[in-house]
PDB file of the backbone (N, CA, C, O) and the ligand in Angstrom, with CONECT records:
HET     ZN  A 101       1
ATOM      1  N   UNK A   1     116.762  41.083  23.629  1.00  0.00           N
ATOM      2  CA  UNK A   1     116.068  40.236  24.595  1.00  0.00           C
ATOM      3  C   UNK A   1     116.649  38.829  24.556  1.00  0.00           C
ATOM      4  O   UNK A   1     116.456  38.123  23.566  1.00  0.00           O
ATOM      5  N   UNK A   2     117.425  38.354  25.705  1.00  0.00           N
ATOM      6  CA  UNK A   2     117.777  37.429  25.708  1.00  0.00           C
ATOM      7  C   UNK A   2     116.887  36.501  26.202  1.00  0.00           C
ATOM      8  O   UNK A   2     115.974  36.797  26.973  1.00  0.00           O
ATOM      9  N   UNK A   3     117.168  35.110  25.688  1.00  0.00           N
ATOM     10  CA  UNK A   3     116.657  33.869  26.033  1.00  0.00           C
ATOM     11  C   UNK A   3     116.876  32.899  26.780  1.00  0.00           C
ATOM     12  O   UNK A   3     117.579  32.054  26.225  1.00  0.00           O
ATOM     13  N   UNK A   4     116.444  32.537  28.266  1.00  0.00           N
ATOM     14  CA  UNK A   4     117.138  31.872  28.951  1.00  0.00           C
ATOM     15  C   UNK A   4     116.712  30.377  28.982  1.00  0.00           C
ATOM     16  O   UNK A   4     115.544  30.055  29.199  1.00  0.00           O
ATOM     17  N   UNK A   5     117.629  29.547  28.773  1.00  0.00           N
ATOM     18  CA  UNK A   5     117.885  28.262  28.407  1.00  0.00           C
ATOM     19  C   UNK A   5     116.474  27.724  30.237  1.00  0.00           C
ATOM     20  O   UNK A   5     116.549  27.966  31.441  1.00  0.00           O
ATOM     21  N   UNK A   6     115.605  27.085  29.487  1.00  0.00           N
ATOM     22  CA  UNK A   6     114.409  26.672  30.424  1.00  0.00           C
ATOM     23  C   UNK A   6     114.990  25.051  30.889  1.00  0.00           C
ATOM     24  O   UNK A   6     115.888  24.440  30.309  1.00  0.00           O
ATOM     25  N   UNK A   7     114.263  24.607  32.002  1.00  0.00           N
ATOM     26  CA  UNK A   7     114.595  23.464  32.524  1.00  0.00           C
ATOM     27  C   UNK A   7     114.272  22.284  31.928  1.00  0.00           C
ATOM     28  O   UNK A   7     115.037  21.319  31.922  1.00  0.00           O
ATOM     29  N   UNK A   8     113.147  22.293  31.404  1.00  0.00           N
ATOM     30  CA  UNK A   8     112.154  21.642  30.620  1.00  0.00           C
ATOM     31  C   UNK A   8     112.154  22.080  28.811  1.00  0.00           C
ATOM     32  O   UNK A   8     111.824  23.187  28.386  1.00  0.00           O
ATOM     33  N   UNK A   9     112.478  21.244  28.200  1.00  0.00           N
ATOM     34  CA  UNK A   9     113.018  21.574  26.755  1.00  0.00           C
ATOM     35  C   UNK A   9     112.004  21.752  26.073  1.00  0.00           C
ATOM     36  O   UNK A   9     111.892  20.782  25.323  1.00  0.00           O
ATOM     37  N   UNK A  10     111.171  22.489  25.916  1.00  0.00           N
ATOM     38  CA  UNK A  10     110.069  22.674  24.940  1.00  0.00           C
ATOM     39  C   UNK A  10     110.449  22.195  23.208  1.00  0.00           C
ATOM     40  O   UNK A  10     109.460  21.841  22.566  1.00  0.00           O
ATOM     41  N   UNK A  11     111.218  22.185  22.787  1.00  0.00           N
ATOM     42  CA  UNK A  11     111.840  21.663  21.544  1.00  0.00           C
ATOM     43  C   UNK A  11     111.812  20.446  21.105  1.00  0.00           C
ATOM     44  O   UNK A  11     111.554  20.267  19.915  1.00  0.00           O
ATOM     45  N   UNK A  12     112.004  19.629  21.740  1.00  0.00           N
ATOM     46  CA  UNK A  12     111.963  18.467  21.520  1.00  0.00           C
ATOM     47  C   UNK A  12     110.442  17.463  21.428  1.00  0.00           C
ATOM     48  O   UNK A  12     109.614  17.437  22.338  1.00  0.00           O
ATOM     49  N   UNK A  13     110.342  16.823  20.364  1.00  0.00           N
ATOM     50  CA  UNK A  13     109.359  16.257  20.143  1.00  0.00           C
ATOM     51  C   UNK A  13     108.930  15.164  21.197  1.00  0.00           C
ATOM     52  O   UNK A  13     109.725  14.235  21.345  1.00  0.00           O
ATOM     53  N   UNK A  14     107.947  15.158  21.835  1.00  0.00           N
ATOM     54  CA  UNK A  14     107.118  13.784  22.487  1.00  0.00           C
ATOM     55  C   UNK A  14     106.561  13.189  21.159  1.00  0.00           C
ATOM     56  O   UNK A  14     105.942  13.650  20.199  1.00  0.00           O
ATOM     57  N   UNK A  15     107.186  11.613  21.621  1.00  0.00           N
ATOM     58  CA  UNK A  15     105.808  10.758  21.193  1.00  0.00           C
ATOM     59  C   UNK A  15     105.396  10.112  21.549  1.00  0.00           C
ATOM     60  O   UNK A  15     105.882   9.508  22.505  1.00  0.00           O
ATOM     61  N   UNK A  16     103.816   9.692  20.837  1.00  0.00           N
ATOM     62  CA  UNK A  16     103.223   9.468  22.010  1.00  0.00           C
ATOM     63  C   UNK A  16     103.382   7.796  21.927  1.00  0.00           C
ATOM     64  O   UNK A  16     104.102   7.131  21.181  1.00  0.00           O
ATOM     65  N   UNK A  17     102.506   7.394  22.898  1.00  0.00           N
ATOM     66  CA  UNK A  17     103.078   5.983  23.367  1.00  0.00           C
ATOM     67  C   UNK A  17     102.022   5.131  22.258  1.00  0.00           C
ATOM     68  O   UNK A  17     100.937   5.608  21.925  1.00  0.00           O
ATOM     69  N   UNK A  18     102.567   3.712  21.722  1.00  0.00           N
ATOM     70  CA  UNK A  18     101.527   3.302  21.230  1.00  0.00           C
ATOM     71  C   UNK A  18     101.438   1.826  21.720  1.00  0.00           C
ATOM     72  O   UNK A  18     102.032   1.361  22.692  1.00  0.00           O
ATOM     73  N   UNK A  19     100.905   1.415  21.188  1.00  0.00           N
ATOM     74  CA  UNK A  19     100.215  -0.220  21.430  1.00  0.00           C
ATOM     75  C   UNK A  19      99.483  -0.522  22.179  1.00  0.00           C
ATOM     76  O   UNK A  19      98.634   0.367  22.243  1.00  0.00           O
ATOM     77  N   UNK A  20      99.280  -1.271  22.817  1.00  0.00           N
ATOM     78  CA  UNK A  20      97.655  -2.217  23.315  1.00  0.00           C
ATOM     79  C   UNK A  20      98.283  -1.078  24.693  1.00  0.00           C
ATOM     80  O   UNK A  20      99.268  -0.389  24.958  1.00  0.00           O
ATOM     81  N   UNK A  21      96.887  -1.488  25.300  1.00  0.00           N
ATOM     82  CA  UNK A  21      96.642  -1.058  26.703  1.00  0.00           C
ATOM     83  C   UNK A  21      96.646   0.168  26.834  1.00  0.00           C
ATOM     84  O   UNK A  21      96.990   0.388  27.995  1.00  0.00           O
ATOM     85  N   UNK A  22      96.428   1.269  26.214  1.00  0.00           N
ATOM     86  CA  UNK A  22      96.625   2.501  26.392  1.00  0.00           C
ATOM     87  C   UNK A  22      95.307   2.917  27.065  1.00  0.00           C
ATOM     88  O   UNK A  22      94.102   2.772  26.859  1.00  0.00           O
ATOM     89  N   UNK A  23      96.355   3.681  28.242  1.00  0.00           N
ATOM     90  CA  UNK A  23      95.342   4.240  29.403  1.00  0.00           C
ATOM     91  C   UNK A  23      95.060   5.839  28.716  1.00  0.00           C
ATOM     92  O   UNK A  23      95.676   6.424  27.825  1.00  0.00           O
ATOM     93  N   UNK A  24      94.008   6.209  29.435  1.00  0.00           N
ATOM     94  CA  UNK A  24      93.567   7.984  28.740  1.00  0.00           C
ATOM     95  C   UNK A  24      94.471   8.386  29.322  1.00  0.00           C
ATOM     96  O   UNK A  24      94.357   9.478  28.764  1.00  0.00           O
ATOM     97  N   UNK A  25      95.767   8.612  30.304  1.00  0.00           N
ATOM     98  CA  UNK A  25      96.497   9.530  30.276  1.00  0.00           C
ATOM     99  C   UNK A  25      97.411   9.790  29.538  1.00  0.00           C
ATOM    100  O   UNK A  25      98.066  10.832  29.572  1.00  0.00           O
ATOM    101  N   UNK A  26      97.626   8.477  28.457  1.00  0.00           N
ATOM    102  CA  UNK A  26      98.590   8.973  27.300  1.00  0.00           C
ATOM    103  C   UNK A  26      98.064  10.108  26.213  1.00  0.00           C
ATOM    104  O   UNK A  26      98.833  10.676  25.439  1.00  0.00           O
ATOM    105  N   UNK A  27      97.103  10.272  26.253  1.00  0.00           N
ATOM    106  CA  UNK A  27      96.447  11.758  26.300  1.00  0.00           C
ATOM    107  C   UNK A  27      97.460  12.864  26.136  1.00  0.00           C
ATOM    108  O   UNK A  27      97.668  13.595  25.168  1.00  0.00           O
ATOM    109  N   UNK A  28      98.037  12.808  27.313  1.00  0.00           N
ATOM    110  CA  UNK A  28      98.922  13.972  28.069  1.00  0.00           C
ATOM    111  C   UNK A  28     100.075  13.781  28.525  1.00  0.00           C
ATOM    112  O   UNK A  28     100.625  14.623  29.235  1.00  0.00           O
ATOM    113  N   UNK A  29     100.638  12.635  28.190  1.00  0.00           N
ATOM    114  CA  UNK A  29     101.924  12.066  28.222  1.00  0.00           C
ATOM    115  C   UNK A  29     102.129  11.409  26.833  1.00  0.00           C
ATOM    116  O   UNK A  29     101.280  10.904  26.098  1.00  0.00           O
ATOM    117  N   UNK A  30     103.599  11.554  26.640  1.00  0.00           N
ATOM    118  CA  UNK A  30     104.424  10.377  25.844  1.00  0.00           C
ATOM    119  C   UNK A  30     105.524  10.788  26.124  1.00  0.00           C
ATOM    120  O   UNK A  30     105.788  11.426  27.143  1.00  0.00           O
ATOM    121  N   UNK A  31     106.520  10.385  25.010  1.00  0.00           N
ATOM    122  CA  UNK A  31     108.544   9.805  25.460  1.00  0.00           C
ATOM    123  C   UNK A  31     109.019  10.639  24.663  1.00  0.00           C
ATOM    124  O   UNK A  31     108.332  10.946  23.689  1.00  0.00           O
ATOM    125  N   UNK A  32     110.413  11.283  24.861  1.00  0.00           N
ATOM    126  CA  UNK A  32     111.000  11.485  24.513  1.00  0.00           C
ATOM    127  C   UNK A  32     111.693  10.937  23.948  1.00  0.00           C
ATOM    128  O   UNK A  32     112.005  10.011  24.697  1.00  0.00           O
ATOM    129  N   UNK A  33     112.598  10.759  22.419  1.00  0.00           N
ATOM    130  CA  UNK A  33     113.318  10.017  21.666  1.00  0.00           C
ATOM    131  C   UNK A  33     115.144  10.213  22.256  1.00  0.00           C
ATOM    132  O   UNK A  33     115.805  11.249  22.184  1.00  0.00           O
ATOM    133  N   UNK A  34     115.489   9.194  22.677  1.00  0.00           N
ATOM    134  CA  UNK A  34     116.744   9.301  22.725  1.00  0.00           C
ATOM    135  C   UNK A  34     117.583   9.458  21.264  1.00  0.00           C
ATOM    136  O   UNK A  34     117.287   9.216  20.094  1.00  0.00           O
ATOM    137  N   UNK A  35     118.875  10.029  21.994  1.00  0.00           N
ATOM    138  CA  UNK A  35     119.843  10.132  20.543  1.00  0.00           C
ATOM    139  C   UNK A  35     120.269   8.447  19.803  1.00  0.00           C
ATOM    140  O   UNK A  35     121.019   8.631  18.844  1.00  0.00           O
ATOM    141  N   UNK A  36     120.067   7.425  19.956  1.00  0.00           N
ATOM    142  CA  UNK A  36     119.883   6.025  19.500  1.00  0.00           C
ATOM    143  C   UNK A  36     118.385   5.980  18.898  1.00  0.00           C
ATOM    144  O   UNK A  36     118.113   5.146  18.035  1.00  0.00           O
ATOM    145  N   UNK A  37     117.555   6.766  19.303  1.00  0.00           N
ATOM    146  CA  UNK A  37     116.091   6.544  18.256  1.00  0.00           C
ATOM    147  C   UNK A  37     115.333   5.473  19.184  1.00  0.00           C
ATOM    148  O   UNK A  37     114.301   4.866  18.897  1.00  0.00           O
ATOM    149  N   UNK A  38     115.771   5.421  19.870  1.00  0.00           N
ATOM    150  CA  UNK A  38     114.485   4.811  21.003  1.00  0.00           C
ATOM    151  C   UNK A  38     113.932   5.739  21.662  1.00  0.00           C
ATOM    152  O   UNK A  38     114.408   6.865  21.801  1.00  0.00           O
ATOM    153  N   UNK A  39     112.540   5.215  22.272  1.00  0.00           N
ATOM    154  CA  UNK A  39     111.884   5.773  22.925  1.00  0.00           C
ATOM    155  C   UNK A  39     112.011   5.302  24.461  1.00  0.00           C
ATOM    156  O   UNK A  39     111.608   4.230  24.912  1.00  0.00           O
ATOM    157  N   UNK A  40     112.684   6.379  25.195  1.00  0.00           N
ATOM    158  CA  UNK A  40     112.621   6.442  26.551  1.00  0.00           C
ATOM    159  C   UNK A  40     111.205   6.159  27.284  1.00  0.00           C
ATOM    160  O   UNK A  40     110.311   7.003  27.322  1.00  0.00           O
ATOM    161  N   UNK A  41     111.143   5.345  27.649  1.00  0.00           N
ATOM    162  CA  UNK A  41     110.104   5.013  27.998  1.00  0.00           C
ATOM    163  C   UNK A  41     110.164   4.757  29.720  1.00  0.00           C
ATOM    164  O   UNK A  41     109.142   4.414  30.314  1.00  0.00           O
ATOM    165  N   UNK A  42     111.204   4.920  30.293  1.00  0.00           N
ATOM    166  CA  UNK A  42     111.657   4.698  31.521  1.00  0.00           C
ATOM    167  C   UNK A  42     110.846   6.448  32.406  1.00  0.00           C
ATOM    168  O   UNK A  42     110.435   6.569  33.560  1.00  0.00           O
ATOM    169  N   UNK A  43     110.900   7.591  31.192  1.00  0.00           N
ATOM    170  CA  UNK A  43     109.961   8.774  32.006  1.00  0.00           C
ATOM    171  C   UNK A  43     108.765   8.407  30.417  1.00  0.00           C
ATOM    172  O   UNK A  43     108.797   7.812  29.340  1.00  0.00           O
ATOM    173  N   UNK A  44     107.685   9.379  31.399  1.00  0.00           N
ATOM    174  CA  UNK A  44     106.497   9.646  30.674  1.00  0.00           C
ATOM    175  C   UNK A  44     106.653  11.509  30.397  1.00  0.00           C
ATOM    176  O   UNK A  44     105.993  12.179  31.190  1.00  0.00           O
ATOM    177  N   UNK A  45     106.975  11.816  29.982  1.00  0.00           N
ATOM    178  CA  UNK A  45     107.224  13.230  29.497  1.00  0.00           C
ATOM    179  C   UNK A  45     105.206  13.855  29.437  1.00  0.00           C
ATOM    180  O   UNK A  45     104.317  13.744  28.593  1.00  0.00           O
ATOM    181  N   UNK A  46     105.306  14.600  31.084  1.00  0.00           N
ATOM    182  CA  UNK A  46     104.285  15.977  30.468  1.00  0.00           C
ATOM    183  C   UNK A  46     103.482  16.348  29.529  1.00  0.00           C
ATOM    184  O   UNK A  46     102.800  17.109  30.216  1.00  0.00           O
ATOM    185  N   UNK A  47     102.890  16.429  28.198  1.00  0.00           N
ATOM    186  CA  UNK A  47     102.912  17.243  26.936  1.00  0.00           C
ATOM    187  C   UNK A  47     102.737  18.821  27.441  1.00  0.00           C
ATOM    188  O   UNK A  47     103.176  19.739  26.747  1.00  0.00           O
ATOM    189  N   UNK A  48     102.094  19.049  28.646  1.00  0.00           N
ATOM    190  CA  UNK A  48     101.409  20.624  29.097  1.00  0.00           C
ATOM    191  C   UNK A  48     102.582  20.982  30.064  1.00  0.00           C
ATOM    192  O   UNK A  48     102.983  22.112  29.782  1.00  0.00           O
ATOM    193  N   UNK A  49     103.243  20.461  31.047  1.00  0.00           N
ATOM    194  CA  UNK A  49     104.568  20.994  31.404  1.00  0.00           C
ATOM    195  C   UNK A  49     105.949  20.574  31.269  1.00  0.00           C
ATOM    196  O   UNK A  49     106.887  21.208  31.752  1.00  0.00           O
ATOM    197  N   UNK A  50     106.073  19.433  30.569  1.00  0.00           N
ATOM    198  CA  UNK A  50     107.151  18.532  30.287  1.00  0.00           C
ATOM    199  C   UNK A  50     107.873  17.977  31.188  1.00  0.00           C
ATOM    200  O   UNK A  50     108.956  17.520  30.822  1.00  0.00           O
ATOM    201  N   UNK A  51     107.507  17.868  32.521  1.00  0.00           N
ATOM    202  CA  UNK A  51     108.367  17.180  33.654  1.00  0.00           C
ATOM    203  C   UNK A  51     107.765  15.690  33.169  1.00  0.00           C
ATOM    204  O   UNK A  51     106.697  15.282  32.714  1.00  0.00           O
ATOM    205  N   UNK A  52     109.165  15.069  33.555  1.00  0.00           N
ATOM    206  CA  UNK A  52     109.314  13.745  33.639  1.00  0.00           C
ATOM    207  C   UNK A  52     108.818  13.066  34.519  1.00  0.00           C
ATOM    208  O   UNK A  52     108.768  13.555  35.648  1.00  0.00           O
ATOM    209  N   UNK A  53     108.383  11.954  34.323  1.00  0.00           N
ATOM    210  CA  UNK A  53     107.629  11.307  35.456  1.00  0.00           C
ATOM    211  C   UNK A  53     108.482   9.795  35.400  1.00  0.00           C
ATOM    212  O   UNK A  53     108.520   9.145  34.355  1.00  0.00           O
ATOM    213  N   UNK A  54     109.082   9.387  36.526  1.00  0.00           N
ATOM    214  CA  UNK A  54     109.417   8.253  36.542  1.00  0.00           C
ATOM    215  C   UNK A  54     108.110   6.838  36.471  1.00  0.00           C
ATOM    216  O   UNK A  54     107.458   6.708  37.508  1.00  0.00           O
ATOM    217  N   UNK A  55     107.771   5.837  35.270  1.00  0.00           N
ATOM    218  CA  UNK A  55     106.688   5.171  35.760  1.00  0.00           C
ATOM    219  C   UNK A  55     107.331   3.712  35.081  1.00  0.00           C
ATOM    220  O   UNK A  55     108.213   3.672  34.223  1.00  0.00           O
ATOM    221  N   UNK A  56     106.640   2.538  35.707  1.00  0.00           N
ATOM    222  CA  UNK A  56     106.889   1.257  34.717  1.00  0.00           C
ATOM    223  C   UNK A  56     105.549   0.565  34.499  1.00  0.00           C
ATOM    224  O   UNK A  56     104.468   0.543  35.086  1.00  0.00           O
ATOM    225  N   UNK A  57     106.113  -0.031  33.326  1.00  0.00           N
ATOM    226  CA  UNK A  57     104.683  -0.679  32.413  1.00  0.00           C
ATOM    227  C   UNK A  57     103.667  -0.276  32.461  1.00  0.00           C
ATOM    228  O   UNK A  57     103.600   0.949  32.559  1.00  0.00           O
ATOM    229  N   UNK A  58     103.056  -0.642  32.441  1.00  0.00           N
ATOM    230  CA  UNK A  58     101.271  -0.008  32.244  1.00  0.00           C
ATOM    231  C   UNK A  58     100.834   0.798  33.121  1.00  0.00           C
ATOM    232  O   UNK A  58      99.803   1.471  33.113  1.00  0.00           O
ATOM    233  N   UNK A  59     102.170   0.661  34.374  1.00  0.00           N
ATOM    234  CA  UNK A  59     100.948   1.539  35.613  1.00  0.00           C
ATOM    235  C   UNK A  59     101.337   2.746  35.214  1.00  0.00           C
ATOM    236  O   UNK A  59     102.404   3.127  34.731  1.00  0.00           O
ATOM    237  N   UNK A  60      99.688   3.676  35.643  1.00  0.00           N
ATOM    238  CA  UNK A  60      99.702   4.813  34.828  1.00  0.00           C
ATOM    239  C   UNK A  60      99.014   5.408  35.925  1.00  0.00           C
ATOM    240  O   UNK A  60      98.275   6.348  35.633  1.00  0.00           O
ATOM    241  N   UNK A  61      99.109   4.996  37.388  1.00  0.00           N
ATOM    242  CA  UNK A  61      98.421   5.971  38.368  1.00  0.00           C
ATOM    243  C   UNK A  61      99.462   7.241  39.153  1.00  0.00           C
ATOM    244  O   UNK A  61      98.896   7.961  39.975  1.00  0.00           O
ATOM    245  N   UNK A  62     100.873   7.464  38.890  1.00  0.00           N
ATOM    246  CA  UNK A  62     101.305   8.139  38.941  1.00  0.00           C
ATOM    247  C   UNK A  62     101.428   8.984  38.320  1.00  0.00           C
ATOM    248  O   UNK A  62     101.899  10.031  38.764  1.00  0.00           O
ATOM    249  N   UNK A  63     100.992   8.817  36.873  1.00  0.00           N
ATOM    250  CA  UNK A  63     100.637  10.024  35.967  1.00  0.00           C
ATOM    251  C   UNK A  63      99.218  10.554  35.939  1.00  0.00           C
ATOM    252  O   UNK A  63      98.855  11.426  35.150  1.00  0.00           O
ATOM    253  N   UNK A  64      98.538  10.055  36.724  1.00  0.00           N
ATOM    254  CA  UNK A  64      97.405  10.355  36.806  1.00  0.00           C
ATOM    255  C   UNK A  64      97.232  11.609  37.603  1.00  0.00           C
ATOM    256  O   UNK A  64      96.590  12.635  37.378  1.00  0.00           O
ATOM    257  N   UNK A  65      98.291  11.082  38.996  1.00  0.00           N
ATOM    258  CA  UNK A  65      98.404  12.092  40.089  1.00  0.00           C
ATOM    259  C   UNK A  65      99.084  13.446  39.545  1.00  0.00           C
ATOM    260  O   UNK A  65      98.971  14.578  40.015  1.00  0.00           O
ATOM    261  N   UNK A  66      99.696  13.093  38.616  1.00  0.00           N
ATOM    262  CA  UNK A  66     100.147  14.058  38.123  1.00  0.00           C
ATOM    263  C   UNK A  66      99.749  15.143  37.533  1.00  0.00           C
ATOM    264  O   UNK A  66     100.287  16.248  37.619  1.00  0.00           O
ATOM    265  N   UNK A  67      98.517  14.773  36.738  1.00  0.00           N
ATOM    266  CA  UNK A  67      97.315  15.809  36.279  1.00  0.00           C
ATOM    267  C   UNK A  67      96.502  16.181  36.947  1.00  0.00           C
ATOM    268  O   UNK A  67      95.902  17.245  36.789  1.00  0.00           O
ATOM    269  N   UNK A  68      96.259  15.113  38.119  1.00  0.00           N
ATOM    270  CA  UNK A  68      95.055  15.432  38.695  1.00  0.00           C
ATOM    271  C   UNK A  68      95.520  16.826  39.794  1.00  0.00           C
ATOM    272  O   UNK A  68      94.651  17.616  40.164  1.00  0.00           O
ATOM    273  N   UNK A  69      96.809  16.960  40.176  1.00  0.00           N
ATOM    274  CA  UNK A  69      98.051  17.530  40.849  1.00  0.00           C
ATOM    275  C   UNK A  69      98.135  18.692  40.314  1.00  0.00           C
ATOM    276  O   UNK A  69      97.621  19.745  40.693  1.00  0.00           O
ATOM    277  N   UNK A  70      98.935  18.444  39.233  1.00  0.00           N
ATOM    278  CA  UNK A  70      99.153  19.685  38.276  1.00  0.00           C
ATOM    279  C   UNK A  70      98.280  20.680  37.550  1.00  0.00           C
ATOM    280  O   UNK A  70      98.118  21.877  37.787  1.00  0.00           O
ATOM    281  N   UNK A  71      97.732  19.883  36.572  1.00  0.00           N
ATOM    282  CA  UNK A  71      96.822  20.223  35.867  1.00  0.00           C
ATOM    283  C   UNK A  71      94.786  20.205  36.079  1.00  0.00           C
ATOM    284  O   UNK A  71      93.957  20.034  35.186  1.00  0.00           O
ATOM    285  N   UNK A  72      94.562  20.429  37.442  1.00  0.00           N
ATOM    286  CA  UNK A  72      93.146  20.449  37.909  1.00  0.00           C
ATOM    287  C   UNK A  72      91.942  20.709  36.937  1.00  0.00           C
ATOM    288  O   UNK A  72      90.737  20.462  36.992  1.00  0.00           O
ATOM    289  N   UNK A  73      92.768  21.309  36.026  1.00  0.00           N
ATOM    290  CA  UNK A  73      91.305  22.410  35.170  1.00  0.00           C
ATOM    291  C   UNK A  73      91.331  21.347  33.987  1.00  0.00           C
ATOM    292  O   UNK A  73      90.582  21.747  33.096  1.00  0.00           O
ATOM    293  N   UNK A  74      92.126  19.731  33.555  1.00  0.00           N
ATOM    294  CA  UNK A  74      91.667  19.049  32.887  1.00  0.00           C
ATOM    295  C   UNK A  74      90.546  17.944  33.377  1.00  0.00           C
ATOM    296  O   UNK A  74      90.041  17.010  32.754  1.00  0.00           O
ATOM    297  N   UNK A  75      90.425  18.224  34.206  1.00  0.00           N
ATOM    298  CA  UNK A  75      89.354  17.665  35.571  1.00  0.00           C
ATOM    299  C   UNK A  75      89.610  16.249  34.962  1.00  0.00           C
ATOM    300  O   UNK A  75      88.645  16.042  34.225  1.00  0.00           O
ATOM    301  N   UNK A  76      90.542  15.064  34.917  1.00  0.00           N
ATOM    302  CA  UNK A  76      91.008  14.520  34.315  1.00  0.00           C
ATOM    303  C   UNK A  76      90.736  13.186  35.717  1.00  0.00           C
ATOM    304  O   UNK A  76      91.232  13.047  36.835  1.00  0.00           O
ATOM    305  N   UNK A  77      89.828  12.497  35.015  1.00  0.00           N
ATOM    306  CA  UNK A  77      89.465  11.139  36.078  1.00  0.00           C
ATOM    307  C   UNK A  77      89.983   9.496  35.356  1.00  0.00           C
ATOM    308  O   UNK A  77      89.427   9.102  34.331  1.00  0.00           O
ATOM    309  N   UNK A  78      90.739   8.923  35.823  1.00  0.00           N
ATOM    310  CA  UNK A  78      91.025   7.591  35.722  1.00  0.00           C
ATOM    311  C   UNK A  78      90.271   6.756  36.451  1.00  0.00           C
ATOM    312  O   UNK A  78      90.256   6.556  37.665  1.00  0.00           O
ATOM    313  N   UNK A  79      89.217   5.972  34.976  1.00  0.00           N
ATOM    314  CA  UNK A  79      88.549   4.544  35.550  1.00  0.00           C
ATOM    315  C   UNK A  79      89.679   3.800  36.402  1.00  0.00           C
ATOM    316  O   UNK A  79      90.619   3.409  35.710  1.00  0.00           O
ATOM    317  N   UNK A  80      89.762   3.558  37.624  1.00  0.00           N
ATOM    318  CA  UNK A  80      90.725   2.879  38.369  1.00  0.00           C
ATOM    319  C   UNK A  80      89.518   2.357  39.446  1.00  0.00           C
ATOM    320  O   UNK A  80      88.499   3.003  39.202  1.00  0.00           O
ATOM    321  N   UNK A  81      89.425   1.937  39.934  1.00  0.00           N
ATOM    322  CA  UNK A  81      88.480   1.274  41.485  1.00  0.00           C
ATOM    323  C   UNK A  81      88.013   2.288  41.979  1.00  0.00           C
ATOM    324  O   UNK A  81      88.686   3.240  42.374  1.00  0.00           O
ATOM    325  N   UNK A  82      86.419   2.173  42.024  1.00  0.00           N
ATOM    326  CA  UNK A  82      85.451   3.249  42.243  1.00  0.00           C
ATOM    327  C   UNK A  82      85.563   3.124  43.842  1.00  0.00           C
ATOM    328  O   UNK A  82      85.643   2.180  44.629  1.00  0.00           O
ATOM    329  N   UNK A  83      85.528   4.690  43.961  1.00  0.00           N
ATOM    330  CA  UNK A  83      85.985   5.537  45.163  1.00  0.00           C
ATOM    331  C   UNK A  83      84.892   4.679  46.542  1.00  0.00           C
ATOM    332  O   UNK A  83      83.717   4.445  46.825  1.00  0.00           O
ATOM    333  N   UNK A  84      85.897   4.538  46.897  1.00  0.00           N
ATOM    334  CA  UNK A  84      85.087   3.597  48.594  1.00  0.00           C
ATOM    335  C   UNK A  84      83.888   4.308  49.216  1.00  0.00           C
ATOM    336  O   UNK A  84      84.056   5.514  49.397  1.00  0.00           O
ATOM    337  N   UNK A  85      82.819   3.844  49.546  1.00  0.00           N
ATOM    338  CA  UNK A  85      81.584   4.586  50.061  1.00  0.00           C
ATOM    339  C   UNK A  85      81.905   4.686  52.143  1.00  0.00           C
ATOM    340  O   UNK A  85      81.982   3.846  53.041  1.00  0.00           O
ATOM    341  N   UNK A  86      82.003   6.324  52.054  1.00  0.00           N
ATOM    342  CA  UNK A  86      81.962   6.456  53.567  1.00  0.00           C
ATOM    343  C   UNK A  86      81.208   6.053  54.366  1.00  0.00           C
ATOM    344  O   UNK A  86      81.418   5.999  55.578  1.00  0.00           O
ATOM    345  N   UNK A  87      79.965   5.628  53.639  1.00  0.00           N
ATOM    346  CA  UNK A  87      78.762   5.249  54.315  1.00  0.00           C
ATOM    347  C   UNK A  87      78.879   3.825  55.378  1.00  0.00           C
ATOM    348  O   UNK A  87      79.377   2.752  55.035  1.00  0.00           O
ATOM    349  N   UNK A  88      78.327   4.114  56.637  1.00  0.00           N
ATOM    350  CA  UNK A  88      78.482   3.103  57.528  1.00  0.00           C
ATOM    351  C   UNK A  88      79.711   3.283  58.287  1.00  0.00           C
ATOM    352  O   UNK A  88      79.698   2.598  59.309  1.00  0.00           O
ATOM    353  N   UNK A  89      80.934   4.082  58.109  1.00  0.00           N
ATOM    354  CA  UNK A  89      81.862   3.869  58.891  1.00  0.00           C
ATOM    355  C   UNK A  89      81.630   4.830  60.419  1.00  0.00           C
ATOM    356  O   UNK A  89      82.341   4.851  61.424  1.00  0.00           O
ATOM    357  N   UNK A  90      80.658   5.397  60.187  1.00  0.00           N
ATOM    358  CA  UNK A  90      80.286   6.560  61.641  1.00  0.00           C
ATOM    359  C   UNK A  90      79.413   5.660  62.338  1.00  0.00           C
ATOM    360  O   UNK A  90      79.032   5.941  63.474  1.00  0.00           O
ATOM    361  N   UNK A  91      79.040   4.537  61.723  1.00  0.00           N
ATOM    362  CA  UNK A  91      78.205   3.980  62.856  1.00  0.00           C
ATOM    363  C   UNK A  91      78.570   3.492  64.403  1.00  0.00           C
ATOM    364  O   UNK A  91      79.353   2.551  64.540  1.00  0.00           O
ATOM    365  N   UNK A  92      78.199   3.910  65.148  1.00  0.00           N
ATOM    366  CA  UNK A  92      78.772   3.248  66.763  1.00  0.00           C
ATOM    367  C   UNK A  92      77.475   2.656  67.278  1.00  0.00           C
ATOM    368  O   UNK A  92      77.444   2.099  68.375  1.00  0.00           O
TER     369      UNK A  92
HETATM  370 ZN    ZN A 101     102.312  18.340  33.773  1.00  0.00          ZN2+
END
């Protein structure tokens, strides 16, 4: 039974992100270590499918979409600006 080389490297260690500001989706993201021993931090590496996510600094609403996208069944909500009330816009 052969093994076919996957797109997404399951082998390789994530880690996860640290210092101030950490949003709950580092949860479910961190970096991959380059061969220099830094942490790529330019993608947010998956932990549940390992696709890369292009993001910068703190913003973390593209990884959000990403779970909320991908992964539905972590029913996974980011405190971000509470959802606009429809109320009043049918009025004529
Ligand atoms: Zn994913």
């Amino acid at each position: 039974m052969s093994v076919k080389p996957t797109e997404y490297d399951f082998t390789r260690q994530i880690y996860d992100r640290t210092g101030t500001a950490r949003s709950a989706v580092w949860e479910y993201f961190g970096y991959y270590m380059n061969e220099m021993g830094y942490l790529d931090r330019n993608y947010a590496i998956c932990k549940l499918c390992r696709v890369g996510i292009k993001h910068q600094g703190s913003n973390t609403s593209n990884l959000a979409y990403h779970i909320n996208r991908k992964h539905p069944e972590l029913q996974f909500t980011l405190k971000q600006s509470p959802p606009t009330s429809a109320n009043g816009e049918n009025s004529r």
